[in-house]
VMD Tcl script that builds the backbone (N, CA, C; Angstrom):
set m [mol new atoms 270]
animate dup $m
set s [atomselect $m all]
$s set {name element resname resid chain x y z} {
  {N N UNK 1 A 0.831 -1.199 0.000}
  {CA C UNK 1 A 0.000 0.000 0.000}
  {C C UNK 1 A 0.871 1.257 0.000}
  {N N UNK 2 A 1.919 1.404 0.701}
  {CA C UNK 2 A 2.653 2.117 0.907}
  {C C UNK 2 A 3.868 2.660 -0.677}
  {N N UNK 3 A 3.989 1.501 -1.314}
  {CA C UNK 3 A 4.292 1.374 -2.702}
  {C C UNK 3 A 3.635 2.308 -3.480}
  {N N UNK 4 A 2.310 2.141 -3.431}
  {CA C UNK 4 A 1.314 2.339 -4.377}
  {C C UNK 4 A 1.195 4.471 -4.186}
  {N N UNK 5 A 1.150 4.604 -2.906}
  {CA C UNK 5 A 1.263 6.065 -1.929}
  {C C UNK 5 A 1.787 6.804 -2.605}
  {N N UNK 6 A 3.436 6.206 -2.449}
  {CA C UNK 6 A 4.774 6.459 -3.529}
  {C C UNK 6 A 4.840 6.771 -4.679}
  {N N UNK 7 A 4.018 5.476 -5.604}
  {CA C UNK 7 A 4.233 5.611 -6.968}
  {C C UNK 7 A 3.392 6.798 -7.746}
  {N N UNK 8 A 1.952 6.810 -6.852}
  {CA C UNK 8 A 0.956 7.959 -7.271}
  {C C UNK 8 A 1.615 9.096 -6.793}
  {N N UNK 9 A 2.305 9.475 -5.807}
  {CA C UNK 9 A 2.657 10.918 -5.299}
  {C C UNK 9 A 3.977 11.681 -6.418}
  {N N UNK 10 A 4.495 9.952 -6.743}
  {CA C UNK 10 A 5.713 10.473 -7.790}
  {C C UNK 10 A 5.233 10.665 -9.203}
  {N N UNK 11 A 3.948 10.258 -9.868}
  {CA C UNK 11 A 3.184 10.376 -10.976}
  {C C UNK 11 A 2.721 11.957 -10.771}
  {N N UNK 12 A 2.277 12.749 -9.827}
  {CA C UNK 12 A 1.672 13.536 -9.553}
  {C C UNK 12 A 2.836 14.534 -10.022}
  {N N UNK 13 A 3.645 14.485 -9.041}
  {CA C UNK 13 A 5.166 15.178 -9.050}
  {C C UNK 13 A 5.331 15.457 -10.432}
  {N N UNK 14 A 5.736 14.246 -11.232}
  {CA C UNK 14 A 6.410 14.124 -13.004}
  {C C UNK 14 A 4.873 14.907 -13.578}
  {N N UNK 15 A 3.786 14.784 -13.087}
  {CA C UNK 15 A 2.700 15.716 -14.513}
  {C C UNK 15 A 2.707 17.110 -13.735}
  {N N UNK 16 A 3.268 17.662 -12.688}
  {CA C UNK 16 A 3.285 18.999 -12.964}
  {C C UNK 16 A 4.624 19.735 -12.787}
  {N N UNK 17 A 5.703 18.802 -13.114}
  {CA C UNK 17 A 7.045 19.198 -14.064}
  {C C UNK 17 A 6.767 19.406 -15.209}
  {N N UNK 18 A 5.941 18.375 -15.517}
  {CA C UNK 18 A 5.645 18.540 -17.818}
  {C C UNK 18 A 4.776 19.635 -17.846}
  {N N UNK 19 A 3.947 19.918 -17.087}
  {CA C UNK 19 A 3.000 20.666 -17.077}
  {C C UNK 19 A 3.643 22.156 -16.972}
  {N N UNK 20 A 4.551 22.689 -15.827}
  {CA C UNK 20 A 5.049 23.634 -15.886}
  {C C UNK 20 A 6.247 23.965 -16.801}
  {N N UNK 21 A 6.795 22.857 -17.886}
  {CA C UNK 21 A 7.306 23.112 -18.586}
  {C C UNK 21 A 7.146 23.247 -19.550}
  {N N UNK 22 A 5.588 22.597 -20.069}
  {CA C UNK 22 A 4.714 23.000 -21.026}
  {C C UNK 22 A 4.560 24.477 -21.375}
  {N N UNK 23 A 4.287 24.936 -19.876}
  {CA C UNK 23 A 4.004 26.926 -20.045}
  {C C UNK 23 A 5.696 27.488 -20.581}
  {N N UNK 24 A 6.807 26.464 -19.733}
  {CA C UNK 24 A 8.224 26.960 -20.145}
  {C C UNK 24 A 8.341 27.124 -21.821}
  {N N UNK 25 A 7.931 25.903 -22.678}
  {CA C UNK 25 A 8.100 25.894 -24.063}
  {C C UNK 25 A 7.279 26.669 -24.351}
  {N N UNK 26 A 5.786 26.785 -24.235}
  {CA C UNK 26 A 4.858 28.149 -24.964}
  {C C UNK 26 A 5.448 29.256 -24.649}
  {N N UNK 27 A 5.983 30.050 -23.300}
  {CA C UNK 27 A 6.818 30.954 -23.477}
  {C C UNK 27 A 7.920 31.136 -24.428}
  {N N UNK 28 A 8.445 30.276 -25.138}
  {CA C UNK 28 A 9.250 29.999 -25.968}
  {C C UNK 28 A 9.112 30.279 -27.052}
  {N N UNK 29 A 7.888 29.669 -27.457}
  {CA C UNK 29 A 6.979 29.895 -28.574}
  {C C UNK 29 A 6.649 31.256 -28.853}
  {N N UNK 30 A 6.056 31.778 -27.805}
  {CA C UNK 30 A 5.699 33.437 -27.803}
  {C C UNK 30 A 6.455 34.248 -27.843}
  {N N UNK 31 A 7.987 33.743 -27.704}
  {CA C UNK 31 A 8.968 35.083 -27.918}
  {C C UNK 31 A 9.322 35.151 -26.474}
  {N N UNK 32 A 8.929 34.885 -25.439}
  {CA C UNK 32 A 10.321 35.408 -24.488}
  {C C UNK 32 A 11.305 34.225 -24.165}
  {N N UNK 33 A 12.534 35.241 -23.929}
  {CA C UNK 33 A 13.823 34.342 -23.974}
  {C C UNK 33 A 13.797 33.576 -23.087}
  {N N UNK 34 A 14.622 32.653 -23.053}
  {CA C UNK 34 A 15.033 31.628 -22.137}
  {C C UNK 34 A 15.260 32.346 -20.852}
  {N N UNK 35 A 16.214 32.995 -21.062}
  {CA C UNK 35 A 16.898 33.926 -19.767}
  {C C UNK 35 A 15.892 34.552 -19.022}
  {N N UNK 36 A 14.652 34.824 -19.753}
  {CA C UNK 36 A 13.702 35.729 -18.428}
  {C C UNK 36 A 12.782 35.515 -18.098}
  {N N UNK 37 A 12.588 33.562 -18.250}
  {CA C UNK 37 A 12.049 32.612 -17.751}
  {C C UNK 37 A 12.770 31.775 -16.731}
  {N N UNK 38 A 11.885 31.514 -15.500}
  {CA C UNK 38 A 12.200 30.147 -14.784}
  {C C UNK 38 A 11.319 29.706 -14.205}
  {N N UNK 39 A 11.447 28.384 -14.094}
  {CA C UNK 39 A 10.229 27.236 -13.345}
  {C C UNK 39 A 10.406 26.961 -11.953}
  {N N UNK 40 A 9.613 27.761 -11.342}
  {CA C UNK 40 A 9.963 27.764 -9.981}
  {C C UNK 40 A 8.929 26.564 -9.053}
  {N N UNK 41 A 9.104 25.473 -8.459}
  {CA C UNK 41 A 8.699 24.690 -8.189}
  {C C UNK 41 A 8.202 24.573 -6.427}
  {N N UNK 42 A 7.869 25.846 -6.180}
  {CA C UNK 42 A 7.548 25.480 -5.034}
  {C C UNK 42 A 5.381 26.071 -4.921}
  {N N UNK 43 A 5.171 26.211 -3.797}
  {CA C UNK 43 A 3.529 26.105 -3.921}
  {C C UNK 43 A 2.903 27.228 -3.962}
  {N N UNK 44 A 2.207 27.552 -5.696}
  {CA C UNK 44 A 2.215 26.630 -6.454}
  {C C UNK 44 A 3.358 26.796 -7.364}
  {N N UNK 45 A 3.250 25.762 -7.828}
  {CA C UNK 45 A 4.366 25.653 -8.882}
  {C C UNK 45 A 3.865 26.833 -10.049}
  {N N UNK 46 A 4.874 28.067 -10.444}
  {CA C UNK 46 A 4.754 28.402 -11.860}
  {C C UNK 46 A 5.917 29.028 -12.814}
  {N N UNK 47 A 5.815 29.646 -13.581}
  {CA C UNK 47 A 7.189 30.211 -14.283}
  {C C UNK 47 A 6.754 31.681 -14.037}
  {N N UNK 48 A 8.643 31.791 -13.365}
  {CA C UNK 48 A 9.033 33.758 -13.501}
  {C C UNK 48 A 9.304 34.302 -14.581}
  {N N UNK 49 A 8.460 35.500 -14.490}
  {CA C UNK 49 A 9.587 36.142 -15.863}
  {C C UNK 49 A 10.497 37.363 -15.095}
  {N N UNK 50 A 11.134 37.523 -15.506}
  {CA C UNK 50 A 12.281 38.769 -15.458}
  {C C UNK 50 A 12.380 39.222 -15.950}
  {N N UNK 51 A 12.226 41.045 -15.546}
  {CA C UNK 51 A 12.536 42.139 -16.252}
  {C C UNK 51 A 13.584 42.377 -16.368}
  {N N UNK 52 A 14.622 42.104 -16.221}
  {CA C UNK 52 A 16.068 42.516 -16.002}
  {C C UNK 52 A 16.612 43.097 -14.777}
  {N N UNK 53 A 15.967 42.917 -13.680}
  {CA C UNK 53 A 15.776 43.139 -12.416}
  {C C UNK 53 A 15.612 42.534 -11.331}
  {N N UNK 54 A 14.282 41.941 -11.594}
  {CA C UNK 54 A 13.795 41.020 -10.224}
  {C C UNK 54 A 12.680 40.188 -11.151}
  {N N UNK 55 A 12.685 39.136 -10.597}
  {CA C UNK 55 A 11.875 37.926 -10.860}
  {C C UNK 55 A 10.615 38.146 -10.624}
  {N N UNK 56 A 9.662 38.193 -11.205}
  {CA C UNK 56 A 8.121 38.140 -10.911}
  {C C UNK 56 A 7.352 37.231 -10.747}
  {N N UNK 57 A 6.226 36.648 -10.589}
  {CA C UNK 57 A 5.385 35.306 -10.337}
  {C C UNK 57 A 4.125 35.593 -11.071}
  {N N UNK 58 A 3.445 34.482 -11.366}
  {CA C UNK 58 A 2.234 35.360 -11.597}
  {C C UNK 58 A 1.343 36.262 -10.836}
  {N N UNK 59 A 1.522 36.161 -9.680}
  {CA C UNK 59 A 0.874 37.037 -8.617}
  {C C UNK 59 A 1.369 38.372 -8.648}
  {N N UNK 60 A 2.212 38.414 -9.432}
  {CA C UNK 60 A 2.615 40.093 -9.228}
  {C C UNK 60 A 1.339 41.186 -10.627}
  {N N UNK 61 A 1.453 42.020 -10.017}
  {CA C UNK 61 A 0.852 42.661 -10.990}
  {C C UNK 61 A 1.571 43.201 -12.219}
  {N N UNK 62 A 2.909 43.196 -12.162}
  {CA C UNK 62 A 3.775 43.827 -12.715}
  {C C UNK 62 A 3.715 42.337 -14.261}
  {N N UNK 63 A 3.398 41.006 -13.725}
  {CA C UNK 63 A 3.888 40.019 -14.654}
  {C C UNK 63 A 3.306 39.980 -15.794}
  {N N UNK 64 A 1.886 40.856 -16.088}
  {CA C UNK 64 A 1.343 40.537 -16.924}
  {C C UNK 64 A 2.239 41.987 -18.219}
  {N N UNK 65 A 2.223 42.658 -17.715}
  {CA C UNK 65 A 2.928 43.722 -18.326}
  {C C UNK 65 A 4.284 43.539 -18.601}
  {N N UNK 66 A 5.138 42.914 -18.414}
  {CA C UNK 66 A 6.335 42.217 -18.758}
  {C C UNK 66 A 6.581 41.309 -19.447}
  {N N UNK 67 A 5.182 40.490 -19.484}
  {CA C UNK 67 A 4.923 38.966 -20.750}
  {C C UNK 67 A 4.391 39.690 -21.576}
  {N N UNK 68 A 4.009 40.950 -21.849}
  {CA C UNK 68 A 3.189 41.939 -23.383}
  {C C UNK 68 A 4.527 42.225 -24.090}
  {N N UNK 69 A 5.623 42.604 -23.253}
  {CA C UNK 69 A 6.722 43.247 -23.803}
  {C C UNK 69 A 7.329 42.219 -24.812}
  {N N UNK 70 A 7.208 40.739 -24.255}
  {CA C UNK 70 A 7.874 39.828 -25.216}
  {C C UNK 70 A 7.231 38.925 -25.861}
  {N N UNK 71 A 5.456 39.034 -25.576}
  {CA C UNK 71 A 4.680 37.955 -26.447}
  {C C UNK 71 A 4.858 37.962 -27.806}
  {N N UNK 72 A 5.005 37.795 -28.981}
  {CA C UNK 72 A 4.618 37.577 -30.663}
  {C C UNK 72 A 3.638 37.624 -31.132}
  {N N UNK 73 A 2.211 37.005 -30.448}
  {CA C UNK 73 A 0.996 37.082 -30.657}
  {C C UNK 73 A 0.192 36.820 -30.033}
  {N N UNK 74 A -1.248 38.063 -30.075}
  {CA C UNK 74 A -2.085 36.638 -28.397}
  {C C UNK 74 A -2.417 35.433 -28.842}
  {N N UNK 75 A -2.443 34.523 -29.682}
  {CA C UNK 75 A -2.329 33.317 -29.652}
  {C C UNK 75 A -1.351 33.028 -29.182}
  {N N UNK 76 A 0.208 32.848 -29.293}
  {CA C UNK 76 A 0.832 32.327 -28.570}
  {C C UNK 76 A 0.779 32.663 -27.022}
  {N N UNK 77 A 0.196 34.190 -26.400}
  {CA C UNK 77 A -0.029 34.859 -25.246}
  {C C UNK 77 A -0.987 33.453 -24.514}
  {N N UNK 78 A -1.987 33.134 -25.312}
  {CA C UNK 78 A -3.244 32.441 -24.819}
  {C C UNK 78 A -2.345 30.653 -24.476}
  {N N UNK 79 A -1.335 30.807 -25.550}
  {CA C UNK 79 A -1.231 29.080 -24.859}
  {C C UNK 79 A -0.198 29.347 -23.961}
  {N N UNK 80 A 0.417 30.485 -23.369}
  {CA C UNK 80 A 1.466 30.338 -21.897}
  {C C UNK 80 A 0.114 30.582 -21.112}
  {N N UNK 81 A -0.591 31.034 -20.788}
  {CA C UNK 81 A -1.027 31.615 -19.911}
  {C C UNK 81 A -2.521 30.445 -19.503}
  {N N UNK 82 A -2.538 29.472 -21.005}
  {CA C UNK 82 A -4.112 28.727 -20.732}
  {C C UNK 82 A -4.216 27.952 -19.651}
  {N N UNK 83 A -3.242 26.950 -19.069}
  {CA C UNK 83 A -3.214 26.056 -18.391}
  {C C UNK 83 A -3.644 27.156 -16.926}
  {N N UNK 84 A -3.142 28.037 -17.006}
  {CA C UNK 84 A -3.093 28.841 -15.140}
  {C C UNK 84 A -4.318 29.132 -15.693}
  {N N UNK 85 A -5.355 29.552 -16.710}
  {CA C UNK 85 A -6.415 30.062 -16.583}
  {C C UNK 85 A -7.399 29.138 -16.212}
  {N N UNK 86 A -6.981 27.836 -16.584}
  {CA C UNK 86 A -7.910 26.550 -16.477}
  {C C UNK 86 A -8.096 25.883 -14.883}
  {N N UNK 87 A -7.380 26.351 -14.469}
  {CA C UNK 87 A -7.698 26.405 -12.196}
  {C C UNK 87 A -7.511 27.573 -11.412}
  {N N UNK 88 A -6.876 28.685 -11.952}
  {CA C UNK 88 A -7.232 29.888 -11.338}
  {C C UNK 88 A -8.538 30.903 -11.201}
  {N N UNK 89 A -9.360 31.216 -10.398}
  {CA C UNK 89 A -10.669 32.535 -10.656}
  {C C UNK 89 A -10.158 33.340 -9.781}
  {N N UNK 90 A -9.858 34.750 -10.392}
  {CA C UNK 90 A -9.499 36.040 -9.621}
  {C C UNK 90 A -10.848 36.368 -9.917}
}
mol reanalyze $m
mol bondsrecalc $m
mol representation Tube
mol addrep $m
């Protein structure tokens, strides 16, 4: 039983690594660089961007105005941002 605890808690773990790296590659897609992205893994898990300054989260207000500066298109805008829209309600 204790196996089983394990194996589901570590399944859980690995789908929201892919998951937050999913938003890592659509950021990718949309034009911002590598460099002013990171996957920060603690609760909840999401990706920073950086202004060239300080790291933001999505909770900042500042983040959404810093992902405009480097999106390409709101389609690509819509697939970094879909997955957080799909369990977040502000």
């Amino acid at each position: 039983m204790l196996a089983v605890i394990g194996y589901a808690a570590l399944a859980i773990w690995v789908a929201v690594i892919v998951h937050e790296v999913g938003h890592y590659l659509a950021g990718l897609a949309a034009g911002v660089p590598a460099r002013a992205m990171r996957v920060r893994m603690e609760a909840p898990p999401h990706v920073d961007l950086g202004d060239g300054e300080v790291w933001l989260s999505p909770d900042d207000e500042e983040y959404v105005e810093v992902f405009r500066q480097y999106a390409s298109s709101a389609g690509a805008a819509w697939l970094f941002v879909a997955g957080d829209l799909c369990w977040r309600r502000r």
